[in-house]
C-alpha positions in Angstrom: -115.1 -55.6 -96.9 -115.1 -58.9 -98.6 -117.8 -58.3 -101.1 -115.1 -55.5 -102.2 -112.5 -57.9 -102.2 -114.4 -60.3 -104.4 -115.2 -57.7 -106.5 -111.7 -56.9 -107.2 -110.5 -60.8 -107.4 -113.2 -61.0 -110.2 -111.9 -57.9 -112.1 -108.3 -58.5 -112.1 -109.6 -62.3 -113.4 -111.1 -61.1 -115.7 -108.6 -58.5 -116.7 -106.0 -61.9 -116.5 -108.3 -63.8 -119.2 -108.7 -61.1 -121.8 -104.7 -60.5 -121.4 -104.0 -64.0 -122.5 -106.2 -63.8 -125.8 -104.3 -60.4 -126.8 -101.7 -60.4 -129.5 -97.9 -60.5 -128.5 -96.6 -57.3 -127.8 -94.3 -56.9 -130.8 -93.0 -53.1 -129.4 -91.1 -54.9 -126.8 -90.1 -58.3 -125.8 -89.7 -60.0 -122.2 -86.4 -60.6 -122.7 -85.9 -56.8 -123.6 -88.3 -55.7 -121.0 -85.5 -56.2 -118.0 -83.2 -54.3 -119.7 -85.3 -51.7 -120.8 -85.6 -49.3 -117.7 -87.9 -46.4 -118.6 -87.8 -43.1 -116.2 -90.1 -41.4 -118.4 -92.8 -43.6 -116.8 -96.3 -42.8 -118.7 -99.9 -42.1 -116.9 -102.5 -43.1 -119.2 -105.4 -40.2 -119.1 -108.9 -42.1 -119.6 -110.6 -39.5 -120.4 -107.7 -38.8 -123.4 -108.1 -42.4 -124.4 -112.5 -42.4 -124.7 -111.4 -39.3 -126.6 -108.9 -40.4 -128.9 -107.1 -38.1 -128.2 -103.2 -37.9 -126.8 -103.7 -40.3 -123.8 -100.0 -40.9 -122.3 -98.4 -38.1 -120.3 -94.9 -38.2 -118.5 -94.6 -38.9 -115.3 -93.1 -36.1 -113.8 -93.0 -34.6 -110.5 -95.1 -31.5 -109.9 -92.7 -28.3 -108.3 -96.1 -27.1 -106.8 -96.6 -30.5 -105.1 -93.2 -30.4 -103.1 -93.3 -26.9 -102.0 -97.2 -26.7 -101.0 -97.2 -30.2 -99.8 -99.1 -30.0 -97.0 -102.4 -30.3 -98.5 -104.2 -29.2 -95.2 -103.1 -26.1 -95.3 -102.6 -25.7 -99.7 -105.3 -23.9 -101.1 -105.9 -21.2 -104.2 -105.8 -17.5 -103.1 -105.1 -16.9 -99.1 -104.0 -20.2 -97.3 -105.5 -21.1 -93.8 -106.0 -24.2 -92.1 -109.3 -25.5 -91.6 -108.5 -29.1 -92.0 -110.2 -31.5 -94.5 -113.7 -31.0 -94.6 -113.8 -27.3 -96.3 -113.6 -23.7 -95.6 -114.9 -20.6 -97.4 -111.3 -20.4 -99.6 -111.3 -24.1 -100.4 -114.8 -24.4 -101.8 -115.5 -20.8 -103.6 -114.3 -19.8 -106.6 -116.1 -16.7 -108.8 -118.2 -16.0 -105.4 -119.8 -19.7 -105.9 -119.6 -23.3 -104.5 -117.3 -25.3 -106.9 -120.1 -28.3 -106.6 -122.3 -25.5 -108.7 -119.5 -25.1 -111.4 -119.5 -28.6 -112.2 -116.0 -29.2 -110.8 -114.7 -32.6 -110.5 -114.3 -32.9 -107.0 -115.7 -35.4 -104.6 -119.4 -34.3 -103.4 -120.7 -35.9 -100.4 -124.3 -36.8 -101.8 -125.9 -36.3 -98.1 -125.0 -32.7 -97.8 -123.4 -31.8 -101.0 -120.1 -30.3 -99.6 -117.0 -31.1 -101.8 -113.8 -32.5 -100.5 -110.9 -31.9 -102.4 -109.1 -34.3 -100.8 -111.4 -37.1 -101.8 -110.4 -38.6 -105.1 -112.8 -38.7 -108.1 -112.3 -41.3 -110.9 -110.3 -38.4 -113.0 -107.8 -38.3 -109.7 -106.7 -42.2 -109.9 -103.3 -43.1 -111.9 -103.0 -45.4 -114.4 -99.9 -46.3 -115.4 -97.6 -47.5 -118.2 -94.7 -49.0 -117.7 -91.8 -51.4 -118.7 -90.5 -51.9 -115.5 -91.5 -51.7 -112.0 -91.9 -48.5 -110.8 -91.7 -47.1 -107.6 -92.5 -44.1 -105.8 -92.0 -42.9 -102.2 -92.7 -39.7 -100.6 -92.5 -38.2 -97.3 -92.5 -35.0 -95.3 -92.2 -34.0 -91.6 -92.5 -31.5 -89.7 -92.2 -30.6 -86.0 -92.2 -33.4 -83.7 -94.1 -31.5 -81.2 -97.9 -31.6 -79.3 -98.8 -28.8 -81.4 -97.7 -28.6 -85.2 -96.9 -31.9 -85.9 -97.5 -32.6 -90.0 -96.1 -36.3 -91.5 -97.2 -37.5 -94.1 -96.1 -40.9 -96.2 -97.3 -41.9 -99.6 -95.7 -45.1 -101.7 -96.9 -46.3 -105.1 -95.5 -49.1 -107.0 -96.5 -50.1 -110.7 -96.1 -53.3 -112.7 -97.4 -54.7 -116.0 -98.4 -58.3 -115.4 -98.5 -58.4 -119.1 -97.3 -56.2 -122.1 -101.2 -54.7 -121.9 -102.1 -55.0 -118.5 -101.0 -52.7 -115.7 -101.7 -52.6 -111.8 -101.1 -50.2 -109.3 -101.1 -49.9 -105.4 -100.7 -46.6 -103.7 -100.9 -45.8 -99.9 -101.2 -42.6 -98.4 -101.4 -41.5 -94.7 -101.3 -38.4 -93.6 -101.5 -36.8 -89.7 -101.5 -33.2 -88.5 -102.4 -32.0 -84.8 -104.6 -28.6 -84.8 -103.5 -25.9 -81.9 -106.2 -27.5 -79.7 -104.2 -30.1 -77.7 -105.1 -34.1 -78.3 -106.6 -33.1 -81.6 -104.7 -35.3 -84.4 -106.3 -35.2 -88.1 -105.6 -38.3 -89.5 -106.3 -39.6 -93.3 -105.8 -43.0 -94.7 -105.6 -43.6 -98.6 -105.6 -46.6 -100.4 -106.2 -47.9 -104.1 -105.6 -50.8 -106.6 -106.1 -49.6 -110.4 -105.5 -51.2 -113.0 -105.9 -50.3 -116.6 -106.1 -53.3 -119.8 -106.0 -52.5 -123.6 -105.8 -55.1 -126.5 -102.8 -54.3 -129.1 -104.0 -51.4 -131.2 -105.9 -49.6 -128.0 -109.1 -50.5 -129.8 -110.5 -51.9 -126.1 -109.6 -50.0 -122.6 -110.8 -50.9 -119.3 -110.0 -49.1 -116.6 -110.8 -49.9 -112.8 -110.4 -49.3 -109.3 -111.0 -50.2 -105.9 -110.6 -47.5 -102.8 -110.7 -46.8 -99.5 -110.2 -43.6 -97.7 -110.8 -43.2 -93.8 -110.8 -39.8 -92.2 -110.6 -39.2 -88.2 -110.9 -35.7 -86.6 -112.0 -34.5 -90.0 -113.3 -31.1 -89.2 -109.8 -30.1 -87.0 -110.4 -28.1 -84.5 -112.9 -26.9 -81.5 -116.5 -27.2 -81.7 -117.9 -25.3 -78.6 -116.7 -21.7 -76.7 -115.8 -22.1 -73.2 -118.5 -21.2 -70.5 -118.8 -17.2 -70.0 -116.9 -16.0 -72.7 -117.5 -13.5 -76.0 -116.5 -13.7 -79.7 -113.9 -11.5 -80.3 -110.2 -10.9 -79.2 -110.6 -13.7 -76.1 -110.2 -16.4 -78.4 -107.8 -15.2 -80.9 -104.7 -16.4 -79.4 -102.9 -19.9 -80.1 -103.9 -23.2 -77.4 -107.7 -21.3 -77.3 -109.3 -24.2 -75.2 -111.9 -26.3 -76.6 -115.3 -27.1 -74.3 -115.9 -30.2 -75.9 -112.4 -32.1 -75.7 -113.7 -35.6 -76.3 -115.4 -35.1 -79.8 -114.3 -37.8 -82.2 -115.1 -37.5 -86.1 -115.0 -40.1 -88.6 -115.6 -40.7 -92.3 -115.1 -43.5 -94.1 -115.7 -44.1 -97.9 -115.3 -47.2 -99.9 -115.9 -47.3 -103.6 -115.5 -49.5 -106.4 -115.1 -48.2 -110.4 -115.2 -49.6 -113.7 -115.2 -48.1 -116.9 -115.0 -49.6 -120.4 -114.4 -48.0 -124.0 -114.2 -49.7 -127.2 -113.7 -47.8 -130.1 -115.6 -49.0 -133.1 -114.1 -46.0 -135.9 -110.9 -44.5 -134.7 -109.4 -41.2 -136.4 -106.8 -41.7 -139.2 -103.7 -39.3 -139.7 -103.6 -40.3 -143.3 -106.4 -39.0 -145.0 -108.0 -36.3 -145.8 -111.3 -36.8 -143.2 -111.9 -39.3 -140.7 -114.1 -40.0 -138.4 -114.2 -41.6 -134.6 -117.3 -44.0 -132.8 -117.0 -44.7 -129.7 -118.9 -47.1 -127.0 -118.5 -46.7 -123.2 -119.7 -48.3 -120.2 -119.2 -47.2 -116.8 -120.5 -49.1 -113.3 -119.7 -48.1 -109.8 -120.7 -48.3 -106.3 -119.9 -46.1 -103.2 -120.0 -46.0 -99.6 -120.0 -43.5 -97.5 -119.9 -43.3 -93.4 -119.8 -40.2 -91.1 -119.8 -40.0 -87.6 -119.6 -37.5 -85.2 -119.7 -38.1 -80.9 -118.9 -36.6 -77.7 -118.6 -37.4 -74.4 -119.1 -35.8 -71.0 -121.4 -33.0 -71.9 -123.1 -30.7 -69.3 -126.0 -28.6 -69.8 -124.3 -25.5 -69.4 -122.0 -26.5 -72.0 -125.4 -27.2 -74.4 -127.0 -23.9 -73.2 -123.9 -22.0 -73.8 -122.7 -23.1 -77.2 -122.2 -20.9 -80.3 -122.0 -23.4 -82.6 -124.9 -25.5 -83.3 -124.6 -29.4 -83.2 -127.6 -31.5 -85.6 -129.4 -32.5 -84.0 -130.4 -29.8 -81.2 -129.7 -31.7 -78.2 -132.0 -32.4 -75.0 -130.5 -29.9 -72.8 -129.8 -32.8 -70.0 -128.4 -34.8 -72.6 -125.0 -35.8 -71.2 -123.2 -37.4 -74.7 -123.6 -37.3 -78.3 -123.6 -39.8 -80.9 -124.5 -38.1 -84.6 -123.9 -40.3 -87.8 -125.5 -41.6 -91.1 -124.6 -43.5 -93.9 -125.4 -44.7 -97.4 -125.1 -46.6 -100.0 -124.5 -44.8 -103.9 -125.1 -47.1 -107.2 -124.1 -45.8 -110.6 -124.5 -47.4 -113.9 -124.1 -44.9 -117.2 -123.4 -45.9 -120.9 -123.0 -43.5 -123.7 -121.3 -43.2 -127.1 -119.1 -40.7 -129.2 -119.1 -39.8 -132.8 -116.6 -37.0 -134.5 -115.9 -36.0 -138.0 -112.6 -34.7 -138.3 -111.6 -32.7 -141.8 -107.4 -32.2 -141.8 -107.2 -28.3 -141.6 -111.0 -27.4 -142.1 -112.5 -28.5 -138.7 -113.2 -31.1 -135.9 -116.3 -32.0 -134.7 -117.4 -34.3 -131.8 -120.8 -35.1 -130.1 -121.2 -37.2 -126.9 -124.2 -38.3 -126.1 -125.1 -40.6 -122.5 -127.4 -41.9 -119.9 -127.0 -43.0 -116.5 -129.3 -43.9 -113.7 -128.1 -43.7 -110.1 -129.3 -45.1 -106.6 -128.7 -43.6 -103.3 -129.9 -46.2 -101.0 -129.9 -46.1 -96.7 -129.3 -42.5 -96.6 -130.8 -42.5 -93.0 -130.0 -41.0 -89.4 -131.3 -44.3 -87.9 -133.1 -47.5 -89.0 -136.3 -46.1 -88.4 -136.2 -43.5 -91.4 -134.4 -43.8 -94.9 -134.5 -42.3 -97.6 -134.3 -43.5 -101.6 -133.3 -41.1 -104.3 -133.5 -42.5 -107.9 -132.3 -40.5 -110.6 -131.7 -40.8 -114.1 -129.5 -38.8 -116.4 -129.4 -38.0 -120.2 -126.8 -35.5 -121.1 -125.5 -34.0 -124.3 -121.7 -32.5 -124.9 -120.5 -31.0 -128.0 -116.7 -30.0 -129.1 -116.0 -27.5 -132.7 -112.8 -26.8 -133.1 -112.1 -24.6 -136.8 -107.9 -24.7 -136.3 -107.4 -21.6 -139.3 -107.5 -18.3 -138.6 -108.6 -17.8 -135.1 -108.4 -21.3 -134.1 -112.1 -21.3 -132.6 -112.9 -23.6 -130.3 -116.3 -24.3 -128.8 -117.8 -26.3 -126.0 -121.3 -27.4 -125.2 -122.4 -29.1 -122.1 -126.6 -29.9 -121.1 -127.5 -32.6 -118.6 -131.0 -32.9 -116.9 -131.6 -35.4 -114.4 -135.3 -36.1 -112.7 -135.5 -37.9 -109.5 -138.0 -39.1 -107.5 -137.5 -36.4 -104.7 -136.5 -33.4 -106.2 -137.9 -31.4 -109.1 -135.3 -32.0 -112.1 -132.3 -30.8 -112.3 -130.7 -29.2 -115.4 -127.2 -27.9 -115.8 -126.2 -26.1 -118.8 -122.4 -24.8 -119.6 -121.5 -22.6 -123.0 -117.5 -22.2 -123.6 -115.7 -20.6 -126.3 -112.0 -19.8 -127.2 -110.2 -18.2 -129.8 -106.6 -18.2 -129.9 -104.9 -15.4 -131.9 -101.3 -16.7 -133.0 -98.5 -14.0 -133.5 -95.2 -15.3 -134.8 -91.9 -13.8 -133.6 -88.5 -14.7 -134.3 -85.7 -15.3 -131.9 -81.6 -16.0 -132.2 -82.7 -19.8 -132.1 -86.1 -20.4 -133.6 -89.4 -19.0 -134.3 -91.5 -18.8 -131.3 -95.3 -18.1 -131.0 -97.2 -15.4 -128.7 -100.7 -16.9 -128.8 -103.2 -14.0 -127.1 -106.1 -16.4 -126.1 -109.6 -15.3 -125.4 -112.4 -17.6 -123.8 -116.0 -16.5 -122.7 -118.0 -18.8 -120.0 -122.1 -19.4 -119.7 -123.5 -21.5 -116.6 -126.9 -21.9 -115.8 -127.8 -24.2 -113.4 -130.6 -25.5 -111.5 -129.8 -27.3 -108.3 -131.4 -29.2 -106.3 -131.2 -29.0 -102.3 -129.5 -31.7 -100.6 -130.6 -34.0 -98.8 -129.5 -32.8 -96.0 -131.2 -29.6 -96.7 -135.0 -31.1 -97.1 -135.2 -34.1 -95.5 -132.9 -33.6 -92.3 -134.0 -30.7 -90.4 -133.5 -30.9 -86.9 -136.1 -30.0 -83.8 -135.4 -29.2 -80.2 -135.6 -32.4 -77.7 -136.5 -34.8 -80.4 -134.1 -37.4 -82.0 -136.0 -37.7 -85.0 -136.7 -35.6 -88.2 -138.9 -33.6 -90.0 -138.9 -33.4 -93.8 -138.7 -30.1 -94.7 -140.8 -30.3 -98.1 -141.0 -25.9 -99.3 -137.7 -26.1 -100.6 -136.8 -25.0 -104.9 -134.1 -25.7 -106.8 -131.1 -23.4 -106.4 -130.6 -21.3 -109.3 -127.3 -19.9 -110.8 -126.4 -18.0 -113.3 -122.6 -17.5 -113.8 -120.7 -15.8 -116.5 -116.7 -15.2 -117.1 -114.7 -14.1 -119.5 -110.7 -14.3 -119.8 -107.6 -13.1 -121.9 -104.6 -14.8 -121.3 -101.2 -13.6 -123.1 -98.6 -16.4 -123.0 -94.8 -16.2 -124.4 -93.3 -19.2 -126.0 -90.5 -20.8 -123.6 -87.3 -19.3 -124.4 -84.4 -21.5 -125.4 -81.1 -20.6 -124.8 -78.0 -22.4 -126.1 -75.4 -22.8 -123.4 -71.6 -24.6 -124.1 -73.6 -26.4 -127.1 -76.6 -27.5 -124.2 -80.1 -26.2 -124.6 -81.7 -24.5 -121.8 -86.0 -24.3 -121.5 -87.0 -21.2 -119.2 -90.2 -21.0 -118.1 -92.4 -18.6 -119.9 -94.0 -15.7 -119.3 -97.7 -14.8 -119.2 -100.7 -12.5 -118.0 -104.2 -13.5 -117.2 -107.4 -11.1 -116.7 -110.2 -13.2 -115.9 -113.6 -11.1 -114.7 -117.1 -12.8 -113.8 -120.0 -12.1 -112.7 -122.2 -14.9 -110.6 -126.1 -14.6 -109.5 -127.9 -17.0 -107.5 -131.8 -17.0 -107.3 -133.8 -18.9 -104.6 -131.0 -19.0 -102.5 -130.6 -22.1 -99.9 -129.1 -21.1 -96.7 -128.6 -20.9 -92.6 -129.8 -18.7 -89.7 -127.6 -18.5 -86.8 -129.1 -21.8 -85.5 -128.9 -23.7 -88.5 -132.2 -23.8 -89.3 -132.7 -23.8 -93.4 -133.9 -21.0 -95.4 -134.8 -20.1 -98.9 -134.7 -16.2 -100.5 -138.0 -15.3 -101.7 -138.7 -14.6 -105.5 -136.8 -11.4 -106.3 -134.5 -11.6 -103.8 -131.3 -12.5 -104.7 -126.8 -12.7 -103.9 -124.6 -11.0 -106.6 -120.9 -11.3 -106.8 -119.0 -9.6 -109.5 -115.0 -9.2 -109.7 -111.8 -9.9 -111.8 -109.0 -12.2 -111.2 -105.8 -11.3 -112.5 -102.4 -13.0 -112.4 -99.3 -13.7 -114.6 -95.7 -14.5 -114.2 -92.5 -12.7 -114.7 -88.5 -13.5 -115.3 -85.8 -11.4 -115.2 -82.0 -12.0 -115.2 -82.8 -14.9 -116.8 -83.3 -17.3 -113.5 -85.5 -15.6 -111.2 -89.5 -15.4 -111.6 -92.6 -13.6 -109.7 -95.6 -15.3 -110.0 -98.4 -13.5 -108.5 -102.6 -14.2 -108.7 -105.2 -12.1 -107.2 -109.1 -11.5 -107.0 -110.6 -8.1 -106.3 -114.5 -8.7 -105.9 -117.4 -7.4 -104.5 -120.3 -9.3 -103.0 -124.5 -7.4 -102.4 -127.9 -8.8 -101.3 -130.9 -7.9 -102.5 -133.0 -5.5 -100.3 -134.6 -8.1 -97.7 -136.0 -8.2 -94.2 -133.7 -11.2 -93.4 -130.2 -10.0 -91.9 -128.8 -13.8 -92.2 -129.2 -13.4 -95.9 -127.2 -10.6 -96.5 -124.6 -11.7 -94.3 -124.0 -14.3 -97.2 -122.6 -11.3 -99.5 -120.0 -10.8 -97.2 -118.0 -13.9 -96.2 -115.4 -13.1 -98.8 -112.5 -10.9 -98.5 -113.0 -8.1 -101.1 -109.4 -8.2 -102.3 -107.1 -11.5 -101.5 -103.9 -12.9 -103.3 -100.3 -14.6 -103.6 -97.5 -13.6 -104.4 -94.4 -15.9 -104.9 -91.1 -15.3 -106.1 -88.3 -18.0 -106.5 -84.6 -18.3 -108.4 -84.8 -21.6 -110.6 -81.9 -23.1 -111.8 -81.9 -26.2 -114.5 -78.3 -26.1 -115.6 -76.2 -27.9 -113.0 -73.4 -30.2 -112.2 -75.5 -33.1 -110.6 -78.1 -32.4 -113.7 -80.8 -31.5 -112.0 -83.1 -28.7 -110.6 -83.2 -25.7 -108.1 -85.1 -23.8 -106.6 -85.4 -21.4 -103.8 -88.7 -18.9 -103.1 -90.9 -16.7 -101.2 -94.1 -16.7 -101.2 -96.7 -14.6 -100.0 -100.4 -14.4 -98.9 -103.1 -11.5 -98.2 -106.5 -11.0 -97.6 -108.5 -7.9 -96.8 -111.0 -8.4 -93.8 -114.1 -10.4 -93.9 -117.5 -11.6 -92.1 -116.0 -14.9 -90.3 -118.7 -17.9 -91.0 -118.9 -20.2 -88.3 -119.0 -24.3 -89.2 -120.5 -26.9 -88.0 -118.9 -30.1 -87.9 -121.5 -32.6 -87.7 -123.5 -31.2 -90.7 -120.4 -29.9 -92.8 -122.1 -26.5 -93.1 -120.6 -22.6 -93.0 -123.6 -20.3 -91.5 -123.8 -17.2 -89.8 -123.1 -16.4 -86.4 -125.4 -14.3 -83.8 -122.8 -12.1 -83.0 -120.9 -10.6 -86.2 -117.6 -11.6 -86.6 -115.2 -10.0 -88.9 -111.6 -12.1 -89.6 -108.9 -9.5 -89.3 -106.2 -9.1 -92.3 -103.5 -11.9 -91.2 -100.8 -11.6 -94.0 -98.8 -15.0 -94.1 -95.6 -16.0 -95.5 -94.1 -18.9 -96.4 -90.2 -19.9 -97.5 -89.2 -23.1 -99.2 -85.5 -24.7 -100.9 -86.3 -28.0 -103.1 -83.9 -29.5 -105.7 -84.0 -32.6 -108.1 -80.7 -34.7 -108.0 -81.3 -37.6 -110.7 -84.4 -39.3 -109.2 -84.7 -37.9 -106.0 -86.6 -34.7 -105.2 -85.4 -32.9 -102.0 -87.3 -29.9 -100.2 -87.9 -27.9 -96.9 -90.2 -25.2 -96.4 -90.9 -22.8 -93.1 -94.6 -22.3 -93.3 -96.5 -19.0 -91.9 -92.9 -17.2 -90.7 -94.9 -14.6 -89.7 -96.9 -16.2 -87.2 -96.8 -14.5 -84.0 -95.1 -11.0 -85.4 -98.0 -9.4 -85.8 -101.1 -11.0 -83.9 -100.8 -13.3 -81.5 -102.8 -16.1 -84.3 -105.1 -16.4 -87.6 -108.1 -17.8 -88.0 -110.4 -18.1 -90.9 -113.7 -18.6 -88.9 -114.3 -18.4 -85.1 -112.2 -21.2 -83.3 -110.2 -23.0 -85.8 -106.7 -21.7 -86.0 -104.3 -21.8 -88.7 -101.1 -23.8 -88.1 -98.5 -22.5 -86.2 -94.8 -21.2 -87.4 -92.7 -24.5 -88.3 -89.8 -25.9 -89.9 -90.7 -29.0 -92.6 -88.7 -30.9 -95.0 -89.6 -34.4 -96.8 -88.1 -36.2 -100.1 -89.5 -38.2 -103.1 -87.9 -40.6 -104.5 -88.8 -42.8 -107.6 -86.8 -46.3 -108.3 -86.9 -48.6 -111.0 -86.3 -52.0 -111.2 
């Protein structure tokens, strides 16, 4: 911990000694600067800035954050409660794992799973701000054994000097699971701080952070003794065999990352162009851990779910964990051409070279993985006409372990503006059409070759017959969006939310597929054998009688396997509901006497049956069970009352109101339960000065 600490003493001197040499800031003086109390506090976007592009947007609070703000159980589509380290809902999206999209969420380089509770550099603030701001927010829920939710974040903002800004932010977060004793518990905390001489010409941006997870996975890991999948377990307080498991993760990671833009864009002529330089260094640390005491030999004979390694059967504890070490150091540079109404053109070209160092399971084996990246990204936007944009990203990256790995992502957009006039203005009804291409070959984790697991032994095997992953992904979408109305009212305007409709089919392959038997052991399809999932996604939102809204979003898809002799395989094109959704529908109220915001809302969630997965918490992996499971239809519904009054955000919610009605409990995979029926209400409230 005090190499981090050093680390961060020498950045924020360093930070200290460029801010003395910077101009005066003549946009606001010190003397001003106590009088000046800014609520519109800004977050400055990096990736805006490297851009040049608008960098600064307001810091608002997010409605969606306050009425789903318990983010174990918040989720796109149907919402169930697995707890932090993933479920099927959480990580798929178009039939695929979000780490294969090239999402920006935090991957676990071990095993690959994403964590979208983890923050990536994108997810840090960095704020501007004339006076010190501060931001609290909690939430509550039952004080009981089983329900309990709190959760407590605080972040407070300065600027040491007109250009240099640091932040702190806390965040814990605890939540018991049905199974009694079994408290999730997340810690969160970060210092960024963002520097910039007087024109923006120089940014540096950098954080430190520390998250610590405990009882991660949330929720039982063996079946009791003598019983069968099925109905036994599907009621509430289900017992758990092994009651003394503890899990653990802790990561620790340090970020910097530079820009210094050498041609900048200019408003005032006719073409301009933009050259940029950036620089970005970081180093991670990840440690997982996973143990149990008091274990029989019945209880190892008997279990369903498979714990890495496979255990002596007269072992009486275990004690699973691994760690590493990640090093990152990437540079790259950015040129654009822009021509005022013709077109806009940008390349971005980089390398990078990263390190993962100790992966191991003990001191006696490790494992190194160097890998270097080059990667191109492209950006045409022709603004007349059809306003045509187009996107281009290709990155290969050769390692030492792996064959390379390419990823290669084709996007365009055309935007078809229709103008319509109104009592007040002209407004616009843009009809937007986009069109995805993915390929990508991935490699297997490390988990996946160099980890496999054999009866009675504590050591393991590399498992060295494994190929790149291959996926081929396309989607298309057209989205019809409504300008904001704008009514006049007592000589006040009033913004309504806007209307729109989304139809969004894809269509996703993946070749050489890496996955589980029933015991965990790792597989690969064979050459011509293959997992298809094709669908649509379709959503939108509604108003009528001018204040009340349905927003609805749903997938229908449909998931096959190639003919093949292995029935674990195909069980893989069925772990998804064929049809699953949310609807939500709310009253919304701007226009009132305290000047702020109301709201009040329904909203609902379905899904059509599906194959249950079973997970494994020491590995972080979903696999197939010996005996098939299918997860039942559980509709759930949740209603929730929030209101703004000046700077304080107030809210309540009764989550999954029809818990109990119908089936005695919900699960998304064999023995982890969703939450219970509960009352919760929290606050957020941001002060200045």
């Amino acid at each position: 911990m005090l190499k981090y600490l050093y680390c961060l003493i020498l950045l924020v001197l360093c930070s200290a000694t460029f801010a003395q040499n910077t101009v005066a800031d003549t946009t606001i003086s010190d003397t001003i600067k106590k009088k000046n109390i800014k609520p519109d506090t800004r977050i400055i976007l990096p990736q805006n800035a490297y851009r040049q592009h608008f960098n600064q947007a307001k810091q608002t609070q997010s409605w969606a954050t306050f009425h789903y703000w318990n983010e174990l159980d918040t989720l796109q589509g149907f919402a169930n409660h697995l707890g932090l380290t993933g479920k099927p809902y959480r990580n798929l999206r178009f039939g695929v794992h979000d780490r294969y999209l090239g999402s920006d969420i935090w991957r676990n380089p071990l095993n690959g799973n994403t964590n979208m509770l983890m923050p990536t550099p994108n997810d840090i603030r960095y704020f501007d701000t004339k006076t010190p701001y501060v931001n609290v927010n909690f939430a509550q829920g039952p004080q009981k054994q089983a329900g309990e939710i709190t959760m407590l974040d605080f972040t407070f903002s300065q600027n040491i000097r007109p250009f240099w800004n640091m932040t702190a932010f806390y965040k814990r977060k605890q939540a018991n699971s049905e199974y009694a004793g079994n408290l999730s518990d997340m810690r969160q905390m970060y210092i960024s701080t963002n520097l910039h001489d007087y024109k923006n010409r120089f940014q540096l941006f950098g954080y430190a952070l520390y998250n610590s997870f405990d009882n991660f996975y949330h929720g039982g890991v063996f079946r009791q003794v003598g019983s069968k999948e099925g109905d036994s377990f599907l009621g509430q307080g289900a017992a758990m065999n092994l009651s003394n498991t503890v899990g653990k993760m802790i990561v620790k990671n340090l970020y910097a990352d530079g820009y210094y833009h050498v041609l900048r864009f200019k408003d005032s002529v006719k073409a301009s162009q933009l050259l940029v330089l950036r620089a970005t260094l970081s180093h991670e640390y990840v440690y997982q851990r996973l143990s149990a005491k008091n274990l029989s030999a019945n209880a190892l004979r008997e279990n369903w779910v498979p714990v890495l390694p496979t255990l002596r059967d007269t072992a009486e504890s275990m004690f699973e964990e691994n760690e590493h070490f990640q090093y990152r150091a990437a540079a790259d540079a950015r040129y654009g051409l822009k021509v005022q109404n013709v077109f806009h053109f940008e390349v971005n070209g980089g390398v990078a070279y990263q390190l993962n160092r100790n992966v191991r399971k003990d001191s006696a084996y490790n494992v190194y993985q160097n890998t270097f990246e080059q990667s191109v990204h492209t950006f045409l936007e022709v603004p007349k006409i059809l306003h045509l944009t187009h996107q281009l990203d290709f990155r290969t990256r050769p390692n030492n372990l792996f064959n390379p790995e390419t990823f290669f992502q084709n996007r365009f957009a055309i935007a078809l503006p229709i103008k319509q006039k109104d009592s007040l203005s002209v407004r616009q009804i843009p009809i937007r059409i986009s069109f995805t291409q993915l390929l990508h070959s991935k490699n297997p984790s490390l988990f996946q070759q160099y980890y496999k697991a054999e009866r009675g032994s504590n050591f393991y095997v590399p498992n060295t017959n494994l190929n790149n992953l291959q996926v081929n992904h396309l989607r298309g979408k057209i989205e019809w969006e409504l300008a904001a109305k704008v009514r006049d009212v007592k000589g006040k305007k009033d913004t309504l939310l806007a209307n729109y409709i989304y139809v969004q089919p894809f269509l996703t392959q993946l070749f050489q597929y890496i996955y589980y038997d029933d015991s965990l052991h790792v597989k690969q399809a064979a050459s011509g054998q293959y997992l298809s999932y094709m669908g649509a996604e379709a959503g939108g939102r509604l108003r009528f009688m001018r204040k009340f809204y349905v927003e609805a979003k749903a997938t229908l898809q449909q998931g096959t396997a190639t003919a093949a002799p292995d029935t674990f395989f195909k069980m893989y094109a069925q772990h998804l509901p064929n049809f699953y959704g949310k609807v939500g529908f709310f009253y919304e109220n701007t226009r009132l006497r305290y000047k702020g915001v109301l709201r009040i809302g329904v909203d609902a969630w379905f899904a059509t049956t599906y194959m249950g997965d079973t997970f494994d918490p020491a590995s972080g992996e979903f696999f197939p069970s010996a005996t098939v499971y299918y997860i039942p239809s559980y509709p759930r519904i949740d209603v929730y009352f929030a209101t703004q009054i000046k700077r304080a955000y107030l809210y309540a919610k009764v989550m999954n109101l029809t818990d109990g009605l119908l089936v005695s409990g919900s699960y998304t995979t064999p023995f982890y339960p969703t939450m219970p029926r509960m009352f919760s209400l929290g606050v957020n409230w941001t002060f200045f000065d």
